[in-house]
N, C-alpha and C positions, 0 to 999 in steps of 0.2 A: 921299265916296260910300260906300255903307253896304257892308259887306264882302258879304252876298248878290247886291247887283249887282256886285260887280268877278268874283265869280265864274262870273255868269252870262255877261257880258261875256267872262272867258276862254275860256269853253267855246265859246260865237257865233264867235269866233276862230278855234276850230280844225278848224271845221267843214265849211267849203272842205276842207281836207285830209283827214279823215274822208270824203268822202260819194263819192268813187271807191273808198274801199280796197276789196279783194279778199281773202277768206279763202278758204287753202288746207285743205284736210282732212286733209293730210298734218302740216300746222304752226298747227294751232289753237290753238296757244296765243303761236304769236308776235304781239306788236302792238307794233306803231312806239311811236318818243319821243311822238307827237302824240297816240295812241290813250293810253296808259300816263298821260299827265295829265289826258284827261278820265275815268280810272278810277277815277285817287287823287281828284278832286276829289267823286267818287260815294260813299265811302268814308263810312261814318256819324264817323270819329274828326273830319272834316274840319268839322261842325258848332259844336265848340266849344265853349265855357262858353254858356249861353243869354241872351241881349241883356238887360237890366235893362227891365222895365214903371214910366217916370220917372213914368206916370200913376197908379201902384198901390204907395204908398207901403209896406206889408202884404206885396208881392210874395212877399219871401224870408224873411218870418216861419213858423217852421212850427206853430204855435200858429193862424197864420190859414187853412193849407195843413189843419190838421185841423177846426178850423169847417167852411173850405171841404168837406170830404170830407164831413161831416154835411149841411149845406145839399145837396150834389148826390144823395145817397137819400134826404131828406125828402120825402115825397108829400103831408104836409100846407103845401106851398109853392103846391099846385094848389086850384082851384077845388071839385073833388069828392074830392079825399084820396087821390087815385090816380094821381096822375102827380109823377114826380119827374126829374130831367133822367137819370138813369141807365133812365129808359124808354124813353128812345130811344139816350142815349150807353152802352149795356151792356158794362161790361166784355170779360164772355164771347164778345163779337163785334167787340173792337175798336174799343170804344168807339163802334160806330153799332149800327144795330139792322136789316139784313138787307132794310128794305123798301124797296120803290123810290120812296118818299114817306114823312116820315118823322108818326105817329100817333101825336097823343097825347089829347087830349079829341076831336080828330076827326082827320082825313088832314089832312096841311099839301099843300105845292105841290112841296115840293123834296128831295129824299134827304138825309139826315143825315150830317153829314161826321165823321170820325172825331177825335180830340182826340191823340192822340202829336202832340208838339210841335208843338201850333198854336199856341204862345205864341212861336215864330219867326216869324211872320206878319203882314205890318204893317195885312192886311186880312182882317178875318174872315167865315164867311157865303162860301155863293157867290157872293154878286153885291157882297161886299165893304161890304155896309151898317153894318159895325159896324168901327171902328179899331183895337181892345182888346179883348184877352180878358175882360177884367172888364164892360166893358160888351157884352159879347156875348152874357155871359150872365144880363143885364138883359131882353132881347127874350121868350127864350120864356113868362116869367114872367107879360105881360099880352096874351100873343099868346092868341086865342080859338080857335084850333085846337092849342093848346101847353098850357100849367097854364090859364090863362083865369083869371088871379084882379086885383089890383089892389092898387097901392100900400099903403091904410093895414091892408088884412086880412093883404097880409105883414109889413108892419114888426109887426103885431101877432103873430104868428105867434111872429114872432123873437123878440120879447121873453117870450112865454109859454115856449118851448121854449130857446131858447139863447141866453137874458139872459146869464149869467154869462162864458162862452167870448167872446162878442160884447165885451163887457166888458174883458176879459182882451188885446183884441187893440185895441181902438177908442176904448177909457175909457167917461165913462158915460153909460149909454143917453136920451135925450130924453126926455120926458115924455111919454105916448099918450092921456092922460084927457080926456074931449072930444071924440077926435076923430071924425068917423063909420067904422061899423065897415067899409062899402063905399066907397071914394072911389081916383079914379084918372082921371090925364089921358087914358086909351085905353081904358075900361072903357064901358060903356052909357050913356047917356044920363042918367040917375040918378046914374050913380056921378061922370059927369063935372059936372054938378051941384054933386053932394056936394063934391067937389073945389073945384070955382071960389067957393064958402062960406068954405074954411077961410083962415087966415091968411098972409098970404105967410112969417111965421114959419113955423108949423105945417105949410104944403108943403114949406118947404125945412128944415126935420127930418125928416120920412119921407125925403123925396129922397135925405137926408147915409146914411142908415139902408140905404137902396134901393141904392144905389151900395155902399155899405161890405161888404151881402152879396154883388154882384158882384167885387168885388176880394178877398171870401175864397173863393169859389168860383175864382177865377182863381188863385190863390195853388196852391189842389186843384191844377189841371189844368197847371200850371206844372209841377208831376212827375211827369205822364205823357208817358213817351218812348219814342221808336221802338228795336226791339231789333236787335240786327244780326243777319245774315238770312248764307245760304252766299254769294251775291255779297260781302259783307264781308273774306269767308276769303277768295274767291277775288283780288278785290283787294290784300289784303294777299300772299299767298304771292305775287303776279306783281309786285307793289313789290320784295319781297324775293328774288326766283330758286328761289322754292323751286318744286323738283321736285312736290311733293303739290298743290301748283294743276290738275294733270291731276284728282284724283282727286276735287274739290272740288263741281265741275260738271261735267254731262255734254259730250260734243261738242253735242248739240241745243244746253244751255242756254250754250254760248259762241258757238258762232255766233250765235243768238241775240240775243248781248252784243254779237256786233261790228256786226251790224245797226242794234241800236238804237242805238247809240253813231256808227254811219257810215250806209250806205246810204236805211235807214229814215229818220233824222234826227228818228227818236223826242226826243233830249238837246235840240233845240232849244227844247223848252218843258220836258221833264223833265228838268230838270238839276239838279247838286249834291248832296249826301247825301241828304234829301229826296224828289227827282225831281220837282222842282216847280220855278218862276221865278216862283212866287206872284202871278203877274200872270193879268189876265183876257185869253179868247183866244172868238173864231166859228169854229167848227169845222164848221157846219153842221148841228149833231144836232138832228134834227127834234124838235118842240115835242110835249109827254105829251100833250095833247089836239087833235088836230087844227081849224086855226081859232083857236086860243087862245095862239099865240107868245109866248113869255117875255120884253120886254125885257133880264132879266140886269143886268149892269154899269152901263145907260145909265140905269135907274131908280134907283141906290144913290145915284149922287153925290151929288145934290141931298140927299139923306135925311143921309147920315154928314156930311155939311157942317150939317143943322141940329139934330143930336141936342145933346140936352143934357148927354148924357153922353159927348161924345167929347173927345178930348186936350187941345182947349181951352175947355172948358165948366168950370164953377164946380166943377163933384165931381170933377175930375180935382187930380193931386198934380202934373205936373209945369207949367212953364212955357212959355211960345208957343214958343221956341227948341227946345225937344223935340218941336215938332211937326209936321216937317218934310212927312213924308208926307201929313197932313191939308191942307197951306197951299197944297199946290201941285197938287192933284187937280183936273180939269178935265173938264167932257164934252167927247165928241168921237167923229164918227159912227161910231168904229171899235169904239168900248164898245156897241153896241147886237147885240142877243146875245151878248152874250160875257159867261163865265164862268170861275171861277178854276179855274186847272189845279189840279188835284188832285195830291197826292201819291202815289208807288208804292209806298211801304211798305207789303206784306203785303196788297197789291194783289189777288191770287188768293182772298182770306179774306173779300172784302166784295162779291161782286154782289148787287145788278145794279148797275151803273154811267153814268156821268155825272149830271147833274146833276139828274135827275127818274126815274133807273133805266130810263129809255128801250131799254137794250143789256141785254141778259140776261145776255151772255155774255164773257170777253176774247176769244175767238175774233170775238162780233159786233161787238166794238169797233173790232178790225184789220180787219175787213171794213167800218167805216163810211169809214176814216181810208182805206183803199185805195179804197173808192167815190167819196171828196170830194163828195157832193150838195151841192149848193147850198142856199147859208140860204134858210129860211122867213122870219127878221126879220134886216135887217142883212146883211150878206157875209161870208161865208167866207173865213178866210185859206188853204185849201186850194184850189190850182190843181183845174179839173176836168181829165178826161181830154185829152190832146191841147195845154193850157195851159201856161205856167209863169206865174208872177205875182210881181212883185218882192219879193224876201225873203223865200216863201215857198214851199214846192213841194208835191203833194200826196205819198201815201205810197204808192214803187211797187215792190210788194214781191210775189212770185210766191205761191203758196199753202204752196210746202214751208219759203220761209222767214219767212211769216207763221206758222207754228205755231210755227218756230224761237223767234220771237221772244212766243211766247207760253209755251211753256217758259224763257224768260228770266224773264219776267213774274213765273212761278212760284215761282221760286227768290230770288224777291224776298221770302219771310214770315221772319217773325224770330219768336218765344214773344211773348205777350201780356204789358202791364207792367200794374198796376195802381196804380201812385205814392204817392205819400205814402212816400217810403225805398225802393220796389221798383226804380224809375228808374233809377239810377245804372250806368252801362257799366263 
């Protein structure tokens, strides 16, 4: 079992026991054996060396990690010379970009997720359509709300501008002479044309090319990681008895803590250093356009099961046995609306939120998750008022300690990393 789910598992565990406790004002800083291990297990040290990508042979090259960096502020990778994936992933913001849909040749559908260790994640994308960092960030590339350009005009691109680096990490480049300068399996009518012309050689050389810039941009984003934040401190000083944990966090932001960790029953899906269970959830958050419900999760599977770039496709480096998570994904009517938990690292740093910026606010977030409305597509795993519903409960938390636990929330930001060497804890 992959060590992310035994941990998730642990924490489901202790969760019975958590979700009566009672914090005192007098002793907010006391918390049980029970509470005390789902804190360490919140703790950023408890994430670990980062999982090997068996697909992205390049992974842990940094010679591909600096390609990679170049490829991601390249804006000659777009269709009009103006979009580069640092248009929406901006550093300065956490590596998303602030809108509640994320714009780049035009508005897409869905808010831009931020990249600190998204290379822990066995599904990328909200709705999980992409298995691999490297082929994740194959998508925005021919997407016509995203750069909007096409296979043979990047692989050309690459070779005009960063032959020799490409080279240096890949050996030597294919030959491009001949090929047409528009051609691509997703591009216009023309372009896919131009495509279905050229050689089954001559595809699967752009393809080898196409793929190889994803896995050096995935190499990039491989060192960008989340920074530790005053819950950090605070966790550590209450592992260790130290007195200075009073002075670390306020009373608001531990109560707060003990909330989301019991009562609240926030840890159920935010769990682990993270605060994610990287799995998709129906929370019920009404659809950005009214009338126009999102499937989410239940439209990806069929997609990451026929990409050609996913773990067991021909451009991937590892073998079928590495691919576990690909082999055994299945629909099932509980994936229809639902979308991947997000992470709460620095949380307070990126509204609006969820997965189409639908919530303005964290305030309107604790007010959706305390309202539980009912899904527009699919069910909601939140009990409505008056309900319980097996395995799940909604969030019944009064107003003074719903702020509480958004001054938790708060004290969730750590400093911004920008990788490539910045990374390192």
């Amino acid at each position: 079992m992959p060590g992310r789910r035994r941990t998730m598992l642990a924490v489901a565990a202790l969760l019975p026991a958590l979700a009566g406790f009672g914090w005192s004002r007098e002793r907010d800083d006391a918390w049980s054996a029970a509470e005390r291990a789902v804190l360490a297990s919140m703790h950023l040290d408890r994430l670990g060396a980062l999982p090997p990508d068996l697909g992205n042979a390049v992974a842990e090259r940094p010679e591909a990690a600096a390609l990679g960096r170049a490829l991601f502020f390249d804006t000659r990778l777009s269709r009009n010379g103006q979009v580069a994936c640092a248009s929406c992933h901006e550093p300065a913001r956490q590596f998303q970009d602030g809108r509640p849909v994320g714009r780049g040749l035009a508005d897409g559908a869905r808010r831009t997720m931020p990249l600190a260790d998204a290379a822990r994640s066995p599904w990328l994308f909200w709705d999980g359509r992409k298995d691999s960092l490297w082929s994740q960030a194959l998508g925005p590339l021919e997407d016509d709300a995203e750069h909007g350009s096409n296979r043979t005009r990047i692989a050309q691109q690459l070779h005009a501008h960063h032959r020799q680096r490409y080279e240096q990490v890949f050996g030597a480049f294919p030959p491009l002479a001949g090929l047409p300068a528009d051609a691509g399996p997703l591009g216009s009518p023309a372009q896919r044309e131009a495509w279905a012309r050229m050689s089954d050689a001559q595809r699967d050389a752009v393809n080898r090319v196409f793929a190889n810039l994803g896995k050096a941009i995935a190499a990039y984003e491989r060192t960008l990681r989340a920074a530790p934040s005053r819950v950090d401190r605070y966790v550590r000083a209450v592992e260790t008895g130290d007195a200075a944990a009073r002075q670390i966090l306020t009373p608001d932001e531990v109560r707060g803590l003990r909330l989301f960790i019991g009562k609240g029953r926030c840890v159920t899906c935010h769990a682990g250093p993270l605060l994610t269970d990287q799995h998709f959830h129906n929370t019920g958050v009404p659809p950005r356009t009214p009338g126009r419900p999102d499937p989410g999760r239940a439209a990806a599977v069929a997609r990451v099961q026929a990409d050609e770039f996913n773990c067991l496709g021909r451009y991937s480096d590892a073998d079928a046995t590495a691919c576990g998570e690909l082999s055994f994904i299945a629909q099932s009517p509980g994936l229809l609306g639902a979308f991947k938990t997000p992470g709460l690292r620095n949380v307070a740093l990126r509204p609006p939120y969820m997965h189409a910026g639908q919530l303005a606010t964290l305030e309107d977030v604790l007010a959706h998750y305390r309202q539980a409305p009912a899904a527009v597509l699919g069910s909601s795993e939140l009990a409505p008022a008056g309900r319980v519903q097996a395995g799940r409960q909604a969030v019944r938390l009064d107003d003074e300690e719903a702020r509480q636990v958004v001054a938790f929330l708060r004290a969730l930001s750590g400093p911004a990393d920008e990788g490539v060497g910045a990374g390192a804890r």
